[in-house]
MMTF fields as JSON, N, C-alpha, C and O atoms, coordinates in Angstrom:
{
  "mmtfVersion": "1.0.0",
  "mmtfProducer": "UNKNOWN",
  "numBonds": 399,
  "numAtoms": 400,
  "numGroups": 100,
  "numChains": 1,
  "numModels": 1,
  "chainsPerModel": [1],
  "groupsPerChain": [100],
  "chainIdList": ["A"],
  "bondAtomList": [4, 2, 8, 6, 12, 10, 16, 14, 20, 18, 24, 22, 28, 26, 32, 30, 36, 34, 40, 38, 44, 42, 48, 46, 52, 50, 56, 54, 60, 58, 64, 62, 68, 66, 72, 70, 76, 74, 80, 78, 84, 82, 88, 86, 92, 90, 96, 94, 100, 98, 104, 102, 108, 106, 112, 110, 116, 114, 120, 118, 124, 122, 128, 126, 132, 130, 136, 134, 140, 138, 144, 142, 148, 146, 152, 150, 156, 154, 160, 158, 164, 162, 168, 166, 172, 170, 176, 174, 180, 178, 184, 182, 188, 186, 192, 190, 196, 194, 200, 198, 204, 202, 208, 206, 212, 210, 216, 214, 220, 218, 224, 222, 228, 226, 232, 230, 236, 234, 240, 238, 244, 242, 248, 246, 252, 250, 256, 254, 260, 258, 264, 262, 268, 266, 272, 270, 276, 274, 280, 278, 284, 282, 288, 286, 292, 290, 296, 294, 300, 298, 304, 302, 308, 306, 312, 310, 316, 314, 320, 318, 324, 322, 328, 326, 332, 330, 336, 334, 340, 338, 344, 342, 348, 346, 352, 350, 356, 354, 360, 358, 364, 362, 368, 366, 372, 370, 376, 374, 380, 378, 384, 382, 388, 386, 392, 390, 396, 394],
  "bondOrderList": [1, 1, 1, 1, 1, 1, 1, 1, 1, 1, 1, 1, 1, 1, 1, 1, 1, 1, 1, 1, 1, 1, 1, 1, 1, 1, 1, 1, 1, 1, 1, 1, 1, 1, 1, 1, 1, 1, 1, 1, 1, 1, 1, 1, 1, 1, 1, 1, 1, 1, 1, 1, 1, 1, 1, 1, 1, 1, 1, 1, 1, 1, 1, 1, 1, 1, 1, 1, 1, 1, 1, 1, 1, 1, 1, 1, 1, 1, 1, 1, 1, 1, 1, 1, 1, 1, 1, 1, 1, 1, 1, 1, 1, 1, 1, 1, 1, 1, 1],
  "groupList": [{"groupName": "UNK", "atomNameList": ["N", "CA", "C", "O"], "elementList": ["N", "C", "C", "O"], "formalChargeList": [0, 0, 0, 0], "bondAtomList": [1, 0, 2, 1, 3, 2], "bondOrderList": [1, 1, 2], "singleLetterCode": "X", "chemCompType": "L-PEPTIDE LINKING"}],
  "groupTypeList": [0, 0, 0, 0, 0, 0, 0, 0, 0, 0, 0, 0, 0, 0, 0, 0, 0, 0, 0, 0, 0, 0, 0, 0, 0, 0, 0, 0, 0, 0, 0, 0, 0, 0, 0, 0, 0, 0, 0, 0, 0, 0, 0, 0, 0, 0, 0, 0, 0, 0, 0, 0, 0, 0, 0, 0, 0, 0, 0, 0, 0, 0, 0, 0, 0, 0, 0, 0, 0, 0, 0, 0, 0, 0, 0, 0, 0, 0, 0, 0, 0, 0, 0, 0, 0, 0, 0, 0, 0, 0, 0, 0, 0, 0, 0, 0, 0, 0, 0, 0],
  "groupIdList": [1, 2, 3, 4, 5, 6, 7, 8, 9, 10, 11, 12, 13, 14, 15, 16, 17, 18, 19, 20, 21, 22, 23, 24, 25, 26, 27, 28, 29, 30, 31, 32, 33, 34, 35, 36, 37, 38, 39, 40, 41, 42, 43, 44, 45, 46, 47, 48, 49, 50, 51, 52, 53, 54, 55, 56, 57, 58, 59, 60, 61, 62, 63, 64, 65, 66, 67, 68, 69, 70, 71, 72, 73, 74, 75, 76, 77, 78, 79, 80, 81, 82, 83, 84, 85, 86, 87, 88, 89, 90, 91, 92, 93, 94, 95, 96, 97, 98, 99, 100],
  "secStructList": [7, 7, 7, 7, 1, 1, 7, 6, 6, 1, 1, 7, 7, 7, 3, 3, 3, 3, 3, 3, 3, 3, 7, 7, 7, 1, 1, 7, 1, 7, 7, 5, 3, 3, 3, 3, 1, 1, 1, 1, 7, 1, 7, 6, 6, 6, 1, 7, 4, 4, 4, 1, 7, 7, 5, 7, 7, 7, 7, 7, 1, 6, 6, 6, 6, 7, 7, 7, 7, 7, 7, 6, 6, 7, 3, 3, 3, 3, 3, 5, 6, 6, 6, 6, 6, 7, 7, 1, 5, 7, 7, 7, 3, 3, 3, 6, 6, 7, 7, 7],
  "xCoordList": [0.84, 0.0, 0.884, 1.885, 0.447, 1.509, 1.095, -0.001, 1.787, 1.319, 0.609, 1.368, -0.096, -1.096, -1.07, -1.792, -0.281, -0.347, 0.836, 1.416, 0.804, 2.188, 2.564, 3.61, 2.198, 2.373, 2.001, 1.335, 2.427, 2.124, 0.398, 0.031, -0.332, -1.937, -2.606, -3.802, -1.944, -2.913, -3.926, -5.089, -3.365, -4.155, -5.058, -6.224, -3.953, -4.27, -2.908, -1.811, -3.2, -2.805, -2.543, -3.5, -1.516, -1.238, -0.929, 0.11, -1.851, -1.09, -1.049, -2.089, -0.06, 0.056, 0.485, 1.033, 0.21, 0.64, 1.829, 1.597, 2.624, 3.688, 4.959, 5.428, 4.921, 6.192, 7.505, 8.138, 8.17, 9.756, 9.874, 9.305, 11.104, 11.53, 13.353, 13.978, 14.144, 15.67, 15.507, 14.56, 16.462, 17.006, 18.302, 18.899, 18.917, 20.497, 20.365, 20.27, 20.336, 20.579, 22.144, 22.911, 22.597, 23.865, 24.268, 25.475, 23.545, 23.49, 23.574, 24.516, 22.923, 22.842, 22.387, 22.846, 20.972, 20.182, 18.659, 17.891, 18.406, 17.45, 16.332, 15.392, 16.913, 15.523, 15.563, 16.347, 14.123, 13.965, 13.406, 13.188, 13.386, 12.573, 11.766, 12.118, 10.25, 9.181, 8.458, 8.169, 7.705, 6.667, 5.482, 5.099, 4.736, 3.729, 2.539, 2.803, 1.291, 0.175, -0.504, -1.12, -0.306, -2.125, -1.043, -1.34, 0.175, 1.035, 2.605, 3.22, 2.622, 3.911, 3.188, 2.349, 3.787, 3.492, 3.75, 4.704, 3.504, 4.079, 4.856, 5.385, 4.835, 5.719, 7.529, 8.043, 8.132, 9.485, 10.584, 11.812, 10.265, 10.648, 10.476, 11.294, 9.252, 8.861, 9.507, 10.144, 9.071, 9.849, 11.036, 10.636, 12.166, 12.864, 13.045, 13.013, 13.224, 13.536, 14.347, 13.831, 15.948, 16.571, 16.097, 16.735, 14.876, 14.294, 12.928, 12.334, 12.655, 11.952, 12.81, 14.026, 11.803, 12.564, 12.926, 12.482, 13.46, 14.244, 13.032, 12.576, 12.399, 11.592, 12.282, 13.057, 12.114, 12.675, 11.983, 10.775, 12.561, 11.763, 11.328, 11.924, 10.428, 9.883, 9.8, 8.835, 10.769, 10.65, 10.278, 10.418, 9.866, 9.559, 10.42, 11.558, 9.798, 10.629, 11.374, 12.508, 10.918, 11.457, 12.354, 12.763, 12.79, 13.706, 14.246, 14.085, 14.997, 15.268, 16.845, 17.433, 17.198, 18.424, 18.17, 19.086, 16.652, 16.484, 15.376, 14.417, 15.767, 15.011, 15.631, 16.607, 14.77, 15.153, 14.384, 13.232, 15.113, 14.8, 13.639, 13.856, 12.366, 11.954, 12.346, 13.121, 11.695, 12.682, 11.877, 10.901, 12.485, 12.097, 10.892, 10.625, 10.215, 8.988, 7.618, 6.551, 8.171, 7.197, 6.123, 6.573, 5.23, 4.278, 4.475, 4.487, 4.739, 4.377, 3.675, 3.365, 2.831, 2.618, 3.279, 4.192, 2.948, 3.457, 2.665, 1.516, 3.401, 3.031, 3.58, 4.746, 3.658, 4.197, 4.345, 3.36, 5.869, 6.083, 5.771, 4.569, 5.809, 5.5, 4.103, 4.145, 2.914, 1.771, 1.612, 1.787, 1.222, 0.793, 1.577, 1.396, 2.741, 4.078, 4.62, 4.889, 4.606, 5.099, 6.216, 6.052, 7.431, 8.768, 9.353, 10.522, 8.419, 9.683, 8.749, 8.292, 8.542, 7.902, 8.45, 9.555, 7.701, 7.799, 7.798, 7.728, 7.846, 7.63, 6.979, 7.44, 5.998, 5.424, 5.447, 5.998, 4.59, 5.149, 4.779, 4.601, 4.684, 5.247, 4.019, 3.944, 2.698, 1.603, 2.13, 2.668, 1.968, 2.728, 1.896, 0.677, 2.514, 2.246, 1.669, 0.764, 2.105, 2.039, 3.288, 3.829, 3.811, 5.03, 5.331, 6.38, 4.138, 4.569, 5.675, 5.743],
  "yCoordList": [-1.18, 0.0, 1.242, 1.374, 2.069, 3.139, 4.699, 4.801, 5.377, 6.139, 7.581, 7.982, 8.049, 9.015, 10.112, 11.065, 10.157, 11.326, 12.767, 13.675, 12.585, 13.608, 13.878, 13.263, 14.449, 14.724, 16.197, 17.035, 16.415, 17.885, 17.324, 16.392, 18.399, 18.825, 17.933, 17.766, 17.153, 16.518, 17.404, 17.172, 18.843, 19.616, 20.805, 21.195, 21.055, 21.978, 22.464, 22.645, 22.634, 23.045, 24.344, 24.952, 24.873, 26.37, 26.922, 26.568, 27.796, 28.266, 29.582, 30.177, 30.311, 31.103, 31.996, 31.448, 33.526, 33.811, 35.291, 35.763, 35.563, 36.785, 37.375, 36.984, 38.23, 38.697, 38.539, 38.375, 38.564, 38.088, 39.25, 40.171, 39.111, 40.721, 40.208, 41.139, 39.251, 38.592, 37.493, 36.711, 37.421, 36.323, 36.182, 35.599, 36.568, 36.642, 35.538, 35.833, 34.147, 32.586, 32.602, 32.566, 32.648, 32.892, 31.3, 31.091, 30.361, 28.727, 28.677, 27.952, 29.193, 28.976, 28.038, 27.371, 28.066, 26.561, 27.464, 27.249, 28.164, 28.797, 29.664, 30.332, 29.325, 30.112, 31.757, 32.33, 32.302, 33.322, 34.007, 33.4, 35.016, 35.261, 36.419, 37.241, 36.168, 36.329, 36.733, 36.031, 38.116, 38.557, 37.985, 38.271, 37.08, 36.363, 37.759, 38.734, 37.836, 38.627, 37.949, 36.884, 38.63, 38.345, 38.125, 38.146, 37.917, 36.788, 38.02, 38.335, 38.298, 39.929, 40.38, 40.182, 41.644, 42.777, 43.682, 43.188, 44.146, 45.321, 46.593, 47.53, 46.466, 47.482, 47.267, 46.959, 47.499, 46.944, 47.846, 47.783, 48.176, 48.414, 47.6, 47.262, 47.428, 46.408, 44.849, 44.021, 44.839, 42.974, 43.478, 43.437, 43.818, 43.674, 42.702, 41.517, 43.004, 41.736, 40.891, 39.845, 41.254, 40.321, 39.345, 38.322, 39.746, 38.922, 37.92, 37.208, 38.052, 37.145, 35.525, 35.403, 34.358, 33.498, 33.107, 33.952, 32.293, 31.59, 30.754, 30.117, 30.698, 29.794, 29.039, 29.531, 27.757, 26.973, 26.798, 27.03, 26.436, 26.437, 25.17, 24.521, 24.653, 23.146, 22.659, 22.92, 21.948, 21.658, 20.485, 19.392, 20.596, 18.559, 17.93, 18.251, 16.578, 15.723, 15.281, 14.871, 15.273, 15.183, 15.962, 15.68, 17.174, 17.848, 18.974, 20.194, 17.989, 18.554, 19.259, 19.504, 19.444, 20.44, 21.392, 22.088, 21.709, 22.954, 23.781, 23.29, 24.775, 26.081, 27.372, 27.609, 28.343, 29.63, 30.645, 30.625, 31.169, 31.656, 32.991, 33.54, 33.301, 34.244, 35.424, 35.727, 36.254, 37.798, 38.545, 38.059, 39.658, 40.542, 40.915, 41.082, 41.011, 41.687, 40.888, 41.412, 39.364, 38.363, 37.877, 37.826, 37.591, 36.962, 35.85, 35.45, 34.743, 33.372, 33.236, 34.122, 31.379, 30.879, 29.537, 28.971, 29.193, 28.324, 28.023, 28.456, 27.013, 26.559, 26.355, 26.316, 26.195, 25.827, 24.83, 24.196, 24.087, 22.609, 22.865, 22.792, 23.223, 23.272, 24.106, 25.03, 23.979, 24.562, 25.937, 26.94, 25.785, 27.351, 27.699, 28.852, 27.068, 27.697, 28.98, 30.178, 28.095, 29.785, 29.56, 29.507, 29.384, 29.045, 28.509, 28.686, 27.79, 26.834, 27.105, 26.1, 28.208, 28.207, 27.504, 27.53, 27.192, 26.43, 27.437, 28.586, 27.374, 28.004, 26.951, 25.814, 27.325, 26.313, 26.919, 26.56, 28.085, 28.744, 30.348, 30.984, 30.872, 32.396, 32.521, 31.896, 33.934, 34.174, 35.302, 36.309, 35.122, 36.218, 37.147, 37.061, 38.128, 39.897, 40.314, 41.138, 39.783, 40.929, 40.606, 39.559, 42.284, 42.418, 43.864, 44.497, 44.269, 45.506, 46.026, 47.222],
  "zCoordList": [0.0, 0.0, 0.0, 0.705, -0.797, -0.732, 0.344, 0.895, 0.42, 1.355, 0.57, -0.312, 0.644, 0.109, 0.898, 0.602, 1.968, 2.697, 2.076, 2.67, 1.451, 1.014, -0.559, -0.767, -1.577, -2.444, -3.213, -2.606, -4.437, -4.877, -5.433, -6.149, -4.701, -5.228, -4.463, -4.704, -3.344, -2.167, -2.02, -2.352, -1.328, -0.65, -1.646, -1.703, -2.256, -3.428, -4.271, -3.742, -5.659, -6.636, -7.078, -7.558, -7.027, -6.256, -7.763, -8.32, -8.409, -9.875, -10.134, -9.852, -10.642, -10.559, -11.809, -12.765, -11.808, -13.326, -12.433, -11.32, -13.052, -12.608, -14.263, -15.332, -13.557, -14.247, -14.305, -13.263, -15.623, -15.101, -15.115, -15.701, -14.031, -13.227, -13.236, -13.744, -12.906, -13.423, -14.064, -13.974, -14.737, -15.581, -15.42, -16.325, -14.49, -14.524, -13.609, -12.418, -13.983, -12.81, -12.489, -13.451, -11.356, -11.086, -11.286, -11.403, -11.328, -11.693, -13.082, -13.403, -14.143, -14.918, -15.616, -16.543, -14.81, -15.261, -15.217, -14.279, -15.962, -16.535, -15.833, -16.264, -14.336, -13.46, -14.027, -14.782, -13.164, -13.906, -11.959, -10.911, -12.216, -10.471, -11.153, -11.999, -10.344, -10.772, -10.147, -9.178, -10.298, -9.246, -9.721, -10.856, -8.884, -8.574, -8.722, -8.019, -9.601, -9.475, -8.293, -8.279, -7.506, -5.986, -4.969, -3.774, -5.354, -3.954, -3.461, -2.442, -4.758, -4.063, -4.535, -5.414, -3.394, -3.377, -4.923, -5.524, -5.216, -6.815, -5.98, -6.578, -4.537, -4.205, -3.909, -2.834, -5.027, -4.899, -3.531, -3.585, -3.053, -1.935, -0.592, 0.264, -0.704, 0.441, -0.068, 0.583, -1.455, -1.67, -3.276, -4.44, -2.931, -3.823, -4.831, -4.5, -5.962, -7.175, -6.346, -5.953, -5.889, -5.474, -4.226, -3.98, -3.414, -2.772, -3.157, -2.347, -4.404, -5.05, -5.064, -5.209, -4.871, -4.939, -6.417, -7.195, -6.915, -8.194, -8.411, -7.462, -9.742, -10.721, -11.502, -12.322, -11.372, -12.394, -13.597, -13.629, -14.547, -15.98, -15.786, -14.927, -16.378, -16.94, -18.238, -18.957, -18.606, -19.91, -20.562, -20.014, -21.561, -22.272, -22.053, -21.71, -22.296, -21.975, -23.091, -22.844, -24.481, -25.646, -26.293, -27.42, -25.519, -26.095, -24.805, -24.771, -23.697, -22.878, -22.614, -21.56, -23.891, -24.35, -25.04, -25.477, -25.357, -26.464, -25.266, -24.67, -25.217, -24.279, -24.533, -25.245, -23.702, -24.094, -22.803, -22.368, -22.579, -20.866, -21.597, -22.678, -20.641, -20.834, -20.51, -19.603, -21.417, -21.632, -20.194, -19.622, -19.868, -18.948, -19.587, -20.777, -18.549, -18.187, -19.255, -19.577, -19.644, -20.018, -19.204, -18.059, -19.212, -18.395, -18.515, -19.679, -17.321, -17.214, -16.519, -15.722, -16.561, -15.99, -15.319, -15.919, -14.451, -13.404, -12.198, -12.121, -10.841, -10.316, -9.123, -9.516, -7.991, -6.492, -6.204, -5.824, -6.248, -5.579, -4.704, -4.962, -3.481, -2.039, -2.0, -1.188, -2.681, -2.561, -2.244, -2.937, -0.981, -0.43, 0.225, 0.614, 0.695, 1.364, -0.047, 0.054, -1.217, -1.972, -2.572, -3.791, -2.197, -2.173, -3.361, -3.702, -4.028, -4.775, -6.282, -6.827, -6.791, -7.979, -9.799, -10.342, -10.07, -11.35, -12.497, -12.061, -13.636, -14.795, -15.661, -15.759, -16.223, -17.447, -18.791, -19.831, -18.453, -19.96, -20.126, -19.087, -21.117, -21.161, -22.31, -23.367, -21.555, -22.295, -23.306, -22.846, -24.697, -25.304, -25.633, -25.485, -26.115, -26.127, -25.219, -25.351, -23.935, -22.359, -21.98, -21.625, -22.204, -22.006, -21.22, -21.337, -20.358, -19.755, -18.711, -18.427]
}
């Protein structure tokens, strides 16, 4: 029997749409950091870019050497490994021509 107590979207499915605000991954493995619409603040004083956490990209599985980081001030969407804690945001993909 396997255990059911612990997985992503047990509780809920946390999705989210934001702006890319860096792209400079000091890793260099494609994250992007992203102000979350409803979840930061838009006042960059109170939550600085550099205190946004790191989004990882998500990519296919069929062509997981071909990507291309979204440009500043793209809209993505994405998602929360750790749900409603917040923390560990995903990237899925990038809504085009909102680019304010």
């Amino acid at each position: 029997m396997s255990n059911r107590n612990n997985f992503l979207g047990l509780d809920k499915f946390v999705w989210w749409v934001g702006v890319v605000e860096n792209r400079e991954d000091p890793l260099g493995s494609g994250r992007a950091q992203i102000r979350i619409f409803g979840w930061h603040t838009v006042d960059t004083s109170a939550l600085p870019t550099t205190d946004l956490p790191w989004a990882m990209p998500m990519y296919p599985i069929n062509a997981p050497n071909t990507f291309s980081k979204p440009r500043i001030n793209d809209w993505v969407v994405g998602f929360f490994m750790d749900g409603e804690s917040g923390q560990f945001p995903i990237m899925m993909g990038i809504l085009p021509g909102i680019n304010k």
